[in-house]
C-alpha positions as CSV (number, residue, x, y, z in Angstrom):
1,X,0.0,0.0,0.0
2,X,3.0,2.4,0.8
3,X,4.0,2.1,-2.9
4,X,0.6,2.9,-4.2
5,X,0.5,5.9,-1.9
6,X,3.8,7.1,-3.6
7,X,2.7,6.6,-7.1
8,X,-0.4,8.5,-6.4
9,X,1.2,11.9,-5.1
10,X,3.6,11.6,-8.2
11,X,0.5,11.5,-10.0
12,X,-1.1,14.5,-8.6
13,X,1.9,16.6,-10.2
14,X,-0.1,15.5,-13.6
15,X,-3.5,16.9,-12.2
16,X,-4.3,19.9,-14.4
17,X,-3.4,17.6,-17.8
18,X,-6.1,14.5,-15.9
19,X,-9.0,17.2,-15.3
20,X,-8.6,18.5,-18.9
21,X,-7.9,14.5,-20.2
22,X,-10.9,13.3,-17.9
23,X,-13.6,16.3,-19.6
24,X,-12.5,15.3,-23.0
25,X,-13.2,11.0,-22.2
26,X,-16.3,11.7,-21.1
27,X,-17.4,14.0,-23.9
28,X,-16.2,11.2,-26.1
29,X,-16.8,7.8,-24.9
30,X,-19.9,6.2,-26.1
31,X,-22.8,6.2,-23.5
32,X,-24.4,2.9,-23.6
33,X,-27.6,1.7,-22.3
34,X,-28.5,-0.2,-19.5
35,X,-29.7,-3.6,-19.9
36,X,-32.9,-4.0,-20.7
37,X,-35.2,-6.5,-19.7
38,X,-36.7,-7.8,-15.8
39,X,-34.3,-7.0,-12.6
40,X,-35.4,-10.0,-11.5
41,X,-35.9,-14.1,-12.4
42,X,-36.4,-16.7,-12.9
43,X,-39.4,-15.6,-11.1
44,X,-40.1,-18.3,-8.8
45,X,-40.1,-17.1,-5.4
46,X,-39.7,-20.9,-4.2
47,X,-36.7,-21.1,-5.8
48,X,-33.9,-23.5,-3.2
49,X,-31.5,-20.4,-3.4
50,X,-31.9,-16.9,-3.8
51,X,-28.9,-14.2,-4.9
52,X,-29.3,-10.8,-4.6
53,X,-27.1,-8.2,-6.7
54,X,-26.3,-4.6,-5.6
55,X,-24.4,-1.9,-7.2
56,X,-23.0,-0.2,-9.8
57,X,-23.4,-0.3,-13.8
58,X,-21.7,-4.0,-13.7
59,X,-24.6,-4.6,-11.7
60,X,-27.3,-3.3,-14.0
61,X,-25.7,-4.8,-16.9
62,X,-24.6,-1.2,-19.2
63,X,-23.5,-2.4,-22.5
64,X,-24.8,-5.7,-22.8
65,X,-27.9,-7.3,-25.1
66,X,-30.3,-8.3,-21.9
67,X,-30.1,-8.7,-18.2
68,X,-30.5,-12.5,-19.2
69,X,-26.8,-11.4,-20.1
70,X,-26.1,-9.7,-16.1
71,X,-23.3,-11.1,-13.7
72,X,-26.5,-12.0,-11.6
73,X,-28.2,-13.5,-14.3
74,X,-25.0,-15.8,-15.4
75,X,-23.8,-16.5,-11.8
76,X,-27.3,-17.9,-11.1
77,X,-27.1,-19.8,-14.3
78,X,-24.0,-21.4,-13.1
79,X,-24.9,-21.6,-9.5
80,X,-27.7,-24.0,-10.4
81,X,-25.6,-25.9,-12.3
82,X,-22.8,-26.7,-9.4
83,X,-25.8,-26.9,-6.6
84,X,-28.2,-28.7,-8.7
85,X,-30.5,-25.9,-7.1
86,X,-32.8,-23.4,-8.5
87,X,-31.7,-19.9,-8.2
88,X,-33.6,-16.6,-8.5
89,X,-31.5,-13.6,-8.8
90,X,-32.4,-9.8,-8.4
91,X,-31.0,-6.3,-8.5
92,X,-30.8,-3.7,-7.0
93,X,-28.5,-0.6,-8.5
94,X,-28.4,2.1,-10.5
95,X,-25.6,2.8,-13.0
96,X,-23.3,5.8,-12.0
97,X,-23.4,4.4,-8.3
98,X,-21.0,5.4,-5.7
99,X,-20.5,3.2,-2.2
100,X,-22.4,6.3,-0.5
101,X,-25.5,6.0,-2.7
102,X,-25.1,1.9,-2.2
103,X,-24.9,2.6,1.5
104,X,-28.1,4.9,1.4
105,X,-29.7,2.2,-0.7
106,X,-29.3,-0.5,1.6
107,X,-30.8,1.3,4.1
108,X,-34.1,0.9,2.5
109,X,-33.7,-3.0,1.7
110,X,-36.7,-5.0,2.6
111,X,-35.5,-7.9,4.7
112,X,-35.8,-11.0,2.6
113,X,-34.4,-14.5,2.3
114,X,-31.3,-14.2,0.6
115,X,-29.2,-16.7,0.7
116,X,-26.1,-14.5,-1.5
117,X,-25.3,-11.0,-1.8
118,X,-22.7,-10.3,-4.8
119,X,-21.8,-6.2,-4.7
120,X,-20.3,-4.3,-7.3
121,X,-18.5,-1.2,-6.8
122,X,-16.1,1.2,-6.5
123,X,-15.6,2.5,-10.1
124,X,-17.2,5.6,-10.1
125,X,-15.5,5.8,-6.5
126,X,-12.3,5.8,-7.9
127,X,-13.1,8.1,-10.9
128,X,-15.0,10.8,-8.8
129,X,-11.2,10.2,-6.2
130,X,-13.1,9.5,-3.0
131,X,-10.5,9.3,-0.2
132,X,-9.2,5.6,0.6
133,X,-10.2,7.0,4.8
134,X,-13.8,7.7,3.3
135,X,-14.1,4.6,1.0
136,X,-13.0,2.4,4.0
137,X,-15.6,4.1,6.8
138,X,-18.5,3.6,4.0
139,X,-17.3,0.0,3.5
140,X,-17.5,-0.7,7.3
141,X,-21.1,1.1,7.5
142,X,-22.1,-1.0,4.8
143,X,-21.1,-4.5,6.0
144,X,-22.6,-3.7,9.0
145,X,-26.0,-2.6,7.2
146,X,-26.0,-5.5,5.4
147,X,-26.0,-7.8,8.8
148,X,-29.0,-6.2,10.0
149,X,-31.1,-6.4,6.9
150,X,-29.9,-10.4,5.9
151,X,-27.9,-12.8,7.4
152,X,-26.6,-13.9,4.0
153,X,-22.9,-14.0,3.0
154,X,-21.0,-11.1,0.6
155,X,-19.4,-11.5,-2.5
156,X,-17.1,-8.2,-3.2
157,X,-16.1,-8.0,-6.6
158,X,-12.8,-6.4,-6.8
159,X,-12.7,-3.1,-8.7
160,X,-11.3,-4.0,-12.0
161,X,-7.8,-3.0,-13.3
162,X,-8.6,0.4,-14.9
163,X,-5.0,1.1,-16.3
164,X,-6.0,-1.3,-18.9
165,X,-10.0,0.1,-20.0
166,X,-9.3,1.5,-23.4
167,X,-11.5,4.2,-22.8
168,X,-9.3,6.1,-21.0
169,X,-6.0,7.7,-22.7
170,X,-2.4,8.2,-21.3
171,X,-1.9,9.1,-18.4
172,X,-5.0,8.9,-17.0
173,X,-5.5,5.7,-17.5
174,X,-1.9,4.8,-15.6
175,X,-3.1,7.3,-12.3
176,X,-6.6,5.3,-12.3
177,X,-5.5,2.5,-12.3
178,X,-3.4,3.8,-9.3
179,X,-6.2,4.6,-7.6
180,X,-8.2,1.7,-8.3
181,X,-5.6,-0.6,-6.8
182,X,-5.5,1.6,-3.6
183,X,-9.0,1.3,-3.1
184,X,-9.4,-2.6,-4.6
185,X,-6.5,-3.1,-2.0
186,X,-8.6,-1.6,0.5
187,X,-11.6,-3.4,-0.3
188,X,-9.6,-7.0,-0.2
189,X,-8.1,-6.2,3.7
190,X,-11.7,-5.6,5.0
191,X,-12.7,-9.2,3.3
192,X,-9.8,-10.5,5.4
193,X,-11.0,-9.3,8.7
194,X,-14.9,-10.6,7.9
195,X,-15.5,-14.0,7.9
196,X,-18.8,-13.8,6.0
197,X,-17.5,-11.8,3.3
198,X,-15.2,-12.1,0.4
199,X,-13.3,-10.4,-2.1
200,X,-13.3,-11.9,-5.8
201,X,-10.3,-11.1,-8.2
202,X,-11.3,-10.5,-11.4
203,X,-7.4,-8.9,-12.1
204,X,-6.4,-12.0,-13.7
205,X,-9.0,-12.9,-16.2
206,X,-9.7,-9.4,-17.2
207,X,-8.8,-8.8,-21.2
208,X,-9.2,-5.9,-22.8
209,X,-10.4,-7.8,-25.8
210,X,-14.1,-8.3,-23.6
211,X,-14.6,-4.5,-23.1
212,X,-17.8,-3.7,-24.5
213,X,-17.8,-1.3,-27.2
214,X,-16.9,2.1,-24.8
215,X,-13.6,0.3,-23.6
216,X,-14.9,1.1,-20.2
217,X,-17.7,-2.1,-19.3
218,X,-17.3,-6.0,-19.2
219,X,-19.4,-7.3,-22.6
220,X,-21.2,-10.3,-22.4
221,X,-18.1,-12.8,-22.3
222,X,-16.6,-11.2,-19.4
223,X,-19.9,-11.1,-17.4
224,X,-20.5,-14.6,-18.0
225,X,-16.3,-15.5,-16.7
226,X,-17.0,-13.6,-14.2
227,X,-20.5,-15.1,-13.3
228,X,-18.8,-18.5,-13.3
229,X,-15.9,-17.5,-11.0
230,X,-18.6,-16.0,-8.6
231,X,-21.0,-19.1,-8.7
232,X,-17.9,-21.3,-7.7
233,X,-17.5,-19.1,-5.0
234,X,-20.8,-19.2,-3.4
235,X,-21.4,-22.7,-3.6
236,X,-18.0,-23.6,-2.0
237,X,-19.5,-21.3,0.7
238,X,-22.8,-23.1,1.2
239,X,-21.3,-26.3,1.2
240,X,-18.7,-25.3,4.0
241,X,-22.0,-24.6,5.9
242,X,-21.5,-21.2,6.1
243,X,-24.7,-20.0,4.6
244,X,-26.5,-17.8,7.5
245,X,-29.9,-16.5,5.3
């Protein structure tokens, strides 16, 4: 963590050129659509397991065909497959997200059974440069939210490598990435500590060949690796016993 400190105040020598990079990506990068299709499915409430998905524009599924296509939807998919269980998946998020508007969302969650929460975030944290002392208070606050409204387990997906989204050009693709791996690092301590929660890498499978067409989301191929790594994940979980929904 030391060495990503020092990388990051070298990088805020390059601040003026980032701002004026950062205004000129956004004006240029192709805004793409969120999902369309149910939140929700396979729509059998007496489903044997039940995942619920919160967070960001991975969440909602930007850039890809259907939310048949989601991380939810594909992890679920794949879940039943290594349970031999039926799984209903939902979600809850709005693209743009930040861990503060997660944290205000999960305030108003319904208590339900859940036997899975997968979360998606961080991003737009990174991008909008909340402070690694803020982004580590909100993830506390949250876990602890998330143990009063369901006893279920949490599946952090780590924040993705953003030095390598082809959206974003020289430097500021090198001082994001920065920050993404300060907070990602972050993120994966806080797993440590929690016994009920865990941090996904998604570092090493991540190509820049299954960016969607904006250089900046997972397409349809990604969401369904990552679906897979996060199914195998879960259901090594529930078979340990660990499940508490």
């Amino acid at each position: 963590m030391l060495r990503l400190t020092l990388q990051w105040t070298l990088c805020l020598l390059l601040f003026p050129l980032l701002i004026w990079q950062g205004i000129r990506t956004r004006a240029n990068t192709p805004r793409l659509p969120v999902a369309p299709g149910p939140r929700s499915g396979p729509g059998d409430s007496n489903a044997d397991l039940h995942l619920l998905m919160l967070g960001d524009s991975v969440a909602v599924g930007v850039g890809l065909p259907d939310t048949a296509a989601t991380v939810a939807a594909r992890t679920a998919d794949h879940l039943t497959r290594l349970s031999r269980q039926s799984v209903s998946w939902q979600i809850e998020g709005e693209n743009g997200d930040r861990l503060a508007d997660l944290q205000e969302r999960v305030q108003w969650l319904r208590p339900r059974k859940t036997d899975a929460v997968v979360i998606s975030i961080g991003v737009n944290d990174v991008s909008h440069l909340t402070s690694v002392l803020k982004w580590q208070l909100g993830l506390t606050q949250l876990m602890s939210t998330l143990r009063d409204r369901t006893r279920a387990p949490v599946f952090f997906i780590g924040i993705p490598p953003m030095h390598r989204f082809t959206a974003l050009p020289q430097p500021l693709r090198y001082v994001l990435g920065v920050r993404a791996r300060m907070l990602d690092h972050a993120l994966r301590q806080a797993a440590r500590l929690i016994p009920w929660v865990t941090w996904i890498d998604i570092s090493a499978d991540f190509h820049e060949d299954h960016l969607a067409e904006d250089g900046y989301h997972p397409d349809s191929f990604a969401s369904d690796i990552l679906g897979q790594h996060l199914a195998t994940a879960i259901h090594r979980y529930l078979r340990a016993g660990g499940v508490s929904g």
